[in-house]
C-alpha positions in Angstrom: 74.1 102.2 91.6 76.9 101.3 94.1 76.0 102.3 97.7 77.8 101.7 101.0 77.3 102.9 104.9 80.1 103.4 107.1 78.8 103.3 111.3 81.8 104.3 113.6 82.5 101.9 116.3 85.1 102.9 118.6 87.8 105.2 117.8 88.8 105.0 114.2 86.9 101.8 113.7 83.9 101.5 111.3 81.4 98.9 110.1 81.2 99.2 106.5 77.6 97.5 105.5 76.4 97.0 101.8 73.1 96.6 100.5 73.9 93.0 99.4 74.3 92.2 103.1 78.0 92.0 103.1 79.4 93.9 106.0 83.3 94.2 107.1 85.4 96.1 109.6 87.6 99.2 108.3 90.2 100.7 110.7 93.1 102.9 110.5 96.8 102.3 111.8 97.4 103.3 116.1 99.3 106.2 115.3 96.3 108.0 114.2 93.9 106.5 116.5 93.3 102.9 115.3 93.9 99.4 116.6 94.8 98.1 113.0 91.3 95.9 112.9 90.6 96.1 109.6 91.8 97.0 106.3 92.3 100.6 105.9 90.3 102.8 103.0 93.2 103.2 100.1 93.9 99.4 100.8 90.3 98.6 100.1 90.6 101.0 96.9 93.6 98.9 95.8 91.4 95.5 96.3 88.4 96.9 94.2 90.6 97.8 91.5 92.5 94.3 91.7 88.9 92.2 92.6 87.3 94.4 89.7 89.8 93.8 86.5 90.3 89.8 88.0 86.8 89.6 87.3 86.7 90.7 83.7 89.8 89.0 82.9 88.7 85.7 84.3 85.2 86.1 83.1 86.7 87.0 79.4 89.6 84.1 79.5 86.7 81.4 80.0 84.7 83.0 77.2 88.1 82.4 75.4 87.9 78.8 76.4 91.1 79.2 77.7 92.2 76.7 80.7 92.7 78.7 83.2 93.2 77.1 87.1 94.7 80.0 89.1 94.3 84.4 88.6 96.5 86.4 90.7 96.3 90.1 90.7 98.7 92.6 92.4 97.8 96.2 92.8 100.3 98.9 93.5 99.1 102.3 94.6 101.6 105.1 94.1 100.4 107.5 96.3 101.4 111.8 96.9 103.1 112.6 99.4 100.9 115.9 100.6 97.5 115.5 102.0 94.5 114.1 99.9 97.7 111.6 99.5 95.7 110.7 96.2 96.6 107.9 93.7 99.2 109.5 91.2 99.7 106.0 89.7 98.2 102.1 89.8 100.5 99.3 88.4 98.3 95.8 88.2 100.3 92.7 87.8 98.2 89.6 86.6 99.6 85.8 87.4 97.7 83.8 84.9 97.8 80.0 85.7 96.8 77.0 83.4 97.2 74.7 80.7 98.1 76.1 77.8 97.0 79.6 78.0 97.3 81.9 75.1 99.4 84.7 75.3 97.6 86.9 72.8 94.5 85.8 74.6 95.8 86.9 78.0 96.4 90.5 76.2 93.3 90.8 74.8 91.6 90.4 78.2 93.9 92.6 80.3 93.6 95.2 77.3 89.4 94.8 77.4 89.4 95.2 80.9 91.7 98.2 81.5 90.2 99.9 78.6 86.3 98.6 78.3 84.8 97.2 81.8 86.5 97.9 84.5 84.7 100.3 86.5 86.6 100.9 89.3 89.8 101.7 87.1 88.2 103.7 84.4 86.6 105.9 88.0 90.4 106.6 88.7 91.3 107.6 85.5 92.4 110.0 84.3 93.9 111.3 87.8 95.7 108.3 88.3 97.7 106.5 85.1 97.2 102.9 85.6 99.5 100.3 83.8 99.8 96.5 84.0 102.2 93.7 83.3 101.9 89.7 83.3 102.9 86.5 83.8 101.9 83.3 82.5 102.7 80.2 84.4 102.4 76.6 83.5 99.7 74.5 85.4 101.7 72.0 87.9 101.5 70.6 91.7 103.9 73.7 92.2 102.2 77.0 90.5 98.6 75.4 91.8 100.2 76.0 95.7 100.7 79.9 94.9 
């Protein structure tokens, strides 16, 4: 079971605290009463669906034995216009990085995670279509900077 406290701490500040003993700062944007602090909720939304799928992919890839130095993941949030301002749609672009990788490989494990493990995505689903793309860069002194 995923479980998370939020404390206020001053105007639109809060603490956010997790049973694992991570804690971080969540705050909204001054024209609605922030100070811009922290990372705001549909932001953090965004990075659990990118951090969640980078995980599988990552973990799945190096079952794959595929040589992988760098994962990149990009998360874009379509959001409605009108007031719960909701994801409509999710694009996730993956940078694979390394030596070598497999194309069909890379696929596979976008397609498994979108499909099988992710939780976070398949919680959004089916209120928000998500879709994905990706790119597959040679390992070199350059791509191992991004």
């Amino acid at each position: 079971m995923a479980q998370a406290t939020v404390t206020l701490v001053d105007g639109m500040q809060f603490v956010a605290e997790m049973p694992s003993g991570h804690a971080f700062i969540i705050d909204a944007i001054p024209e609605v009463g922030g100070r811009n602090t922290g990372p705001r909720p549909m932001e953090l939304l965004a990075a659990g669906v990118a951090s969640c799928t980078a995980m599988d992919v990552i973990s799945i890839l190096r079952k794959m034995q595929q040589k992988v130095t760098g994962l990149k993941v990009h998360v874009n949030g379509e959001q409605a216009t009108e007031h719960p301002k909701r994801f409509t749609s999710i694009h996730v672009q993956y940078t694979v990085i390394g030596y070598g990788v497999a194309e069909d490989k890379v696929a596979r494990a976008i397609e498994l995670s979108q499909t099988k493990y992710c939780s976070v995505i398949a919680s959004l689903r089916p209120g928000a279509p998500v879709t994905f793309s990706y790119t597959i860069l040679e390992a070199s002194p350059e791509t191992m900077a991004k």
